[in-house]
Steps between C-alpha positions, in 0.01 A plus 500: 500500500698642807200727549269201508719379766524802739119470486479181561764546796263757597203333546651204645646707743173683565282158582813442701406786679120472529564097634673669791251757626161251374595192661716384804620170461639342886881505483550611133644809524573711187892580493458854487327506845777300645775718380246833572763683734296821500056498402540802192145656625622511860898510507463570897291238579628261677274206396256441217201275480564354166156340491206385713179254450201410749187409384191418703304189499192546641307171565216275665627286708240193597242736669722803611719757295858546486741680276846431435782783433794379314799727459835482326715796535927518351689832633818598414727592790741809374652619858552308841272763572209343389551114684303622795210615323478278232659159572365471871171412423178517715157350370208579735212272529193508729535177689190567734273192427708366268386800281750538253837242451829536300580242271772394242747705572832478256755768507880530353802680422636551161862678460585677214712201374189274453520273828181454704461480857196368607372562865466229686171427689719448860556909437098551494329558811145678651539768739186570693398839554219504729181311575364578141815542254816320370772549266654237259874623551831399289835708375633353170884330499811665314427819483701738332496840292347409138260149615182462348304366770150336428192344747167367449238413733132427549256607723182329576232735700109495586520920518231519259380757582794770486775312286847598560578819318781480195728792481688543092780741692761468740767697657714390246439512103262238359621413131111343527238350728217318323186348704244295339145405639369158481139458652341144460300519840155644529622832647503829372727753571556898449887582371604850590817632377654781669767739478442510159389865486814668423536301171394652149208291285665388189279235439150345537291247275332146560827336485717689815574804636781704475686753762870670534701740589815564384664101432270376761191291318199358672268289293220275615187285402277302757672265550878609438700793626878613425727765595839579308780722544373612871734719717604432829261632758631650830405720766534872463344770711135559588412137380254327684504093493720453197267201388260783383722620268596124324318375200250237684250262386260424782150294477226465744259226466115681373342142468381131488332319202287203706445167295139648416681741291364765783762764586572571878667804561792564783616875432160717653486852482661781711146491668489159619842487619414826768212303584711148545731704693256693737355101593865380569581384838815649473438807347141652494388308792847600737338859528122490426418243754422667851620187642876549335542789635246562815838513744711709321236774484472467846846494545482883332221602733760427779773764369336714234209781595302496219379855505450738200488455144564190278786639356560546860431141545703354178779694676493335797465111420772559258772618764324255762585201240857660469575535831388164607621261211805519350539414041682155549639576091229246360291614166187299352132515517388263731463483873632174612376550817242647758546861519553533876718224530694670265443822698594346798872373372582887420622379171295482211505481092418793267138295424426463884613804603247667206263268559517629906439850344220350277300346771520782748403754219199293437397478826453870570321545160791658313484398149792324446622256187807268439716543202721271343774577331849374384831685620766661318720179595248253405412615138242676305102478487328428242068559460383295235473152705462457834775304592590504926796386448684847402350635834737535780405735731176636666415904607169651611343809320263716768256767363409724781267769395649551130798437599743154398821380711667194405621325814844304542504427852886285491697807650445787730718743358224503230196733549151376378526537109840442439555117369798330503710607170544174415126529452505790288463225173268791281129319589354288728157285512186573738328227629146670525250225432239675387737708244921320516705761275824605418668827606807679430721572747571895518767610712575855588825627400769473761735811583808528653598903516862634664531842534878568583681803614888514413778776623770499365851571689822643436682209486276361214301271779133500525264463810129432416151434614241284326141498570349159411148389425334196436155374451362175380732171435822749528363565873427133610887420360620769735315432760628101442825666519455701807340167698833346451692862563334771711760703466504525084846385503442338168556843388884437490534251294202647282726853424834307486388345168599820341751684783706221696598797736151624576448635893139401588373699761163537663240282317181551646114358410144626540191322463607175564230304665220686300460268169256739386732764424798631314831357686753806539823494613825752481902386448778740553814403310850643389698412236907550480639683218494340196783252387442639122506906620830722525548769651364740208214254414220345677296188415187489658258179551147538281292285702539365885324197434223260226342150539707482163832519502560325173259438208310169598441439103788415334393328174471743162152293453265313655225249407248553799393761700651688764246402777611726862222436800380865507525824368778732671644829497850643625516856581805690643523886563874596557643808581868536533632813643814642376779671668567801362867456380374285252305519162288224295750365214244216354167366617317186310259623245170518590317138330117436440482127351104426485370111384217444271150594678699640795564126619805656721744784485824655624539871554777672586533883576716770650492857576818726668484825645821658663528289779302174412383240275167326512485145334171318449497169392201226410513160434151406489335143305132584457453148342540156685537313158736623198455337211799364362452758215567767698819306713738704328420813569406391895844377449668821390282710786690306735812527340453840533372520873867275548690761344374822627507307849882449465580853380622781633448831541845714456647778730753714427703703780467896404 
């Protein structure tokens, strides 16, 4: 009989349990979340979201559209940490022709002792961003270390066409996020989940399917969608917009059923979209139409001979443009306005400025198409539909003769084929009309190489040279840093990283105004004896300088890929010289750590003779996307390019 009770405990305990995480109910808290001082799954988080519900109603609405977006979300706050983030809270809307409104907004505070303390609608109020968007803003009363805080809203909105985006994970851990679809309008849309593909199948019939990793369970239907047991998101190194990385549900309207029963469709293909685009006034039309850009051509003829080839020619508009107008920081992929009254203002956006290069190329028969594309900042692409809206930016791709150059013109410090790396977002998509496509982005690796020369003194202190060389995105930083200081003198602060008591000396550069070729440079340097070296013993410095001077990836694991902007290689050639009172005691082993398929390596290898020893080190990433299968062993190359980097080579007086 005691048996049957312990089951029956059990169970009762267990539909406890499953009440908690299947159904929020507004202001009934379970005990065990009040009292929750620490979330088991998480124990440094400080804040959980204990549960959340939307659901969309989509809906005719006397002759138009319209859906409605309800969400109810209940967070516990662990840490005062967490009151910013979580209990200030900000609910955009698109108030631009009364396009979308906020309604029904309820919100309270519940302390762990049970008592409720409702916001009161005096503490709401609508901040106003800019012409187009608004924020719903409130911060909930009484907080304190261990509230459950909970808020529910509506949103009303005629965004048919690209409904707002619903996104299962957070920055803090999601116990579960569920999203239901209710469509009673005559409207049909397309549901695309992403950042799903990191997750393991486990299931897949007519009634749902099943994904996971680990605790972390995603199941879904048509019309209903759930996450449980999701981690907190944050940022870590070589991300690009975190939102790519979140579990998102995201729908785009495909189309209409008329009253005839006759279907009208609203998502076209990739083909009619270039062709929509190449009849827009404010894209296609800015730089086809002679009369949209008749006086800035002219305005070329005035400064620009003309002469020679068309690369010759390509060469020539582009510095023109870059001389003349300056980026004014603005993305997008329209022209708002006129292209020489743009021109004229010496300020310009990315679009106009490439639009400038479009309509000039065009004019002096150089074939010349835009590409659209979404930046690292902005988010991913995806092919399948062809949705604008993930498009933020616009480039030009030239083929002269063979040969293809995609054009950035935003910054002059950038020679004809090097983008902006916040560009560099793996492919991009070519408006040709006849033929739109999609193209990966290939970049070149980029190198950085020191060769240093090191004597070593008496007293145990060393004075060096180091050759430099750059080329690629490692040469336009330098040369950003050498616009602000001619003289290199970011040097200094560059060496004292690793010796406080450095002595910079000269620091020349060669090849500075000539973008089309390596940027060299020299640095002469001593460093003081030691702090850790006696008078029998010598410790010597391995390296003079890295980009890395601690391991950017820090987690054991990781659940996405490590996405960097471009291949790159490190390469120093050191040769320390060696008094001849003293002898080597201990040099780092020589280290060859290689990642699957040669996706990047670190090599490091020494030779002595008498009087010297040579040290040749690589750190080189062949591949600008690790898969999150191999993260641990990119994780332990670095560790080891750290180490080796903080070692030291060992002297010992004769």
């Amino acid at each position: 009989m005691r048996a049957f009770y312990l089951v029956l405990l059990g169970l009762l305990i267990l539909q406890n349990i499953q009440a908690q995480t299947d159904e929020l109910l507004w202001g009934d808290v379970p005990v065990e979340d009040l009292m929750m001082d620490e979330f088991p799954a998480d124990p440094q988080a400080e804040a959980v979201i204990l549960g959340e519900q939307a659901t969309f109603y989509f809906r005719n609405s006397e002759e138009n559209y319209d859906y409605q977006l309800t969400v109810y979300r209940r967070v516990k706050l662990l840490h005062k940490h967490a009151f910013d983030s979580q209990a200030r809270v900000r609910i955009p809307f698109y108030h631009f022709d009364e396009n979308e409104r906020v309604l029904d907004i309820a919100a309270h505070t519940i302390t762990p002792d049970g008592q409720v303390h409702p916001l009161s609608r005096r503490e709401i109020f609508v901040e106003k961003k800019d012409n187009y968007w608004s924020s719903v803003n409130f911060t909930f009363p009484q907080l304190s270390e261990g509230v459950v805080i909970e808020y529910r809203y509506t949103i009303i909105s005629k965004d048919l066409l690209h409904p707002r985006t619903w996104y299962f994970q957070h920055d803090i851990p999601v116990r579960f996020s569920q999203l239901d679809l209710h469509n009673s309008s005559y409207l049909s849309f397309i549901t695309q989940i992403e950042g799903e593909e990191y997750m393991d199948l486990v299931q897949q019939d007519k009634e749902q399917t099943v994904l996971a990793r680990g605790d972390t369970r995603f199941s879904f239907t048509d019309e209903s969608y759930r996450l449980e047991n999701a981690p907190a998101l944050r940022a870590e190194a070589f991300m690009t917009n975190i939102n790519d990385y979140r579990l998102r549900l995201e729908l785009q309207l495909s189309e209409t059923t008329r009253h005839d029963g006759s279907k009208k469709p609203f998502l076209t293909s990739w083909q009619q979209t270039a062709e929509d685009l190449m009849e827009s006034p404010l894209f296609g039309r800015r730089f086809l139409l002679k009369n949209a850009y008749r006086k800035l051509d002219r305005a070329l003829a005035e400064e620009e001979d003309l002469a020679g080839n068309q690369e010759d020619k390509m060469r020539s508009m582009y510095w023109f443009l870059l001389r003349r107008v300056q980026w004014n920081g603005l993305n997008g992929i329209q022209a708002d306005r006129n292209l020489y009254e743009a021109f004229k203002t010496g300020k310009a956006s990315a679009a106009e400025l490439n639009f400038m290069l479009l309509a000039l190329l065009n004019a002096h028969d150089i074939r010349a198409q835009p590409v659209l594309l979404s930046t690292r900042d902005h988010g991913r692409m995806q092919t399948q539909y062809p949705m604008l809206s993930q498009f933020n930016y616009v480039m030009v791709l030239v083929s002269i003769s063979g040969k293809t150059w995609l054009l950035d013109a935003t910054d002059p410090l950038r020679p004809p084929g090097m983008p902006s790396i916040n560009t560099l977002n793996k492919k991009a998509w070519v408006l040709n009309r006849d033929w739109p496509q999609w193209i990966n982005l290939l970049v070149p690796p980029c190198r950085d190489v020191y060769s240093a020369q090191l004597y070593i003194e008496q007293d145990g202190s060393i004075s060096g040279e180091m050759e430099v060389t750059y080329n690629s995105y490692s040469a336009w930083y330098e040369r950003q840093l050498l616009e602000e200081h001619p003289g290199g003198e970011y040097w200094v602060p560059r060496l004292q990283q690793r010796y406080p008591d450095v002595q910079v000396g000269a620091i020349d550069y060669r090849n500075i105004g000539d973008l089309n070729t390596d940027l060299t440079g020299r640095v002469q340097f001593r460093i003081p004896k030691s702090e850790n070296s006696t008078e029998d013993f010598l410790f010597l410095p391995f390296l003079i300088y890295s980009n890395f001077s601690e391991n950017p990836f820090k987690k054991e694991s990781r659940n996405f890929p490590v996405d960097f902007p471009y291949p790159f290689e490190e390469k120093w050639d050191i040769t320390i010289h060696l008094p001849p009172t003293f002898e080597v005691v201990r040099v780092p082993e020589s280290t060859n750590v290689i990642l699957p398929n040669d996706q990047a390596q670190f090599i490091y290898e020494y030779t002595q003779s008498s009087n010297t020893i040579e040290l040749s080190v690589i750190l080189q990433v062949n591949n600008d996307l690790i898969s999150p299968t191999d993260y641990p062993q990119l994780k332990r190359l670095f560790d080891q390019h750290i180490r080796l980097s903080n070692a030291s080579i060992v002297l010992k007086k004769k």
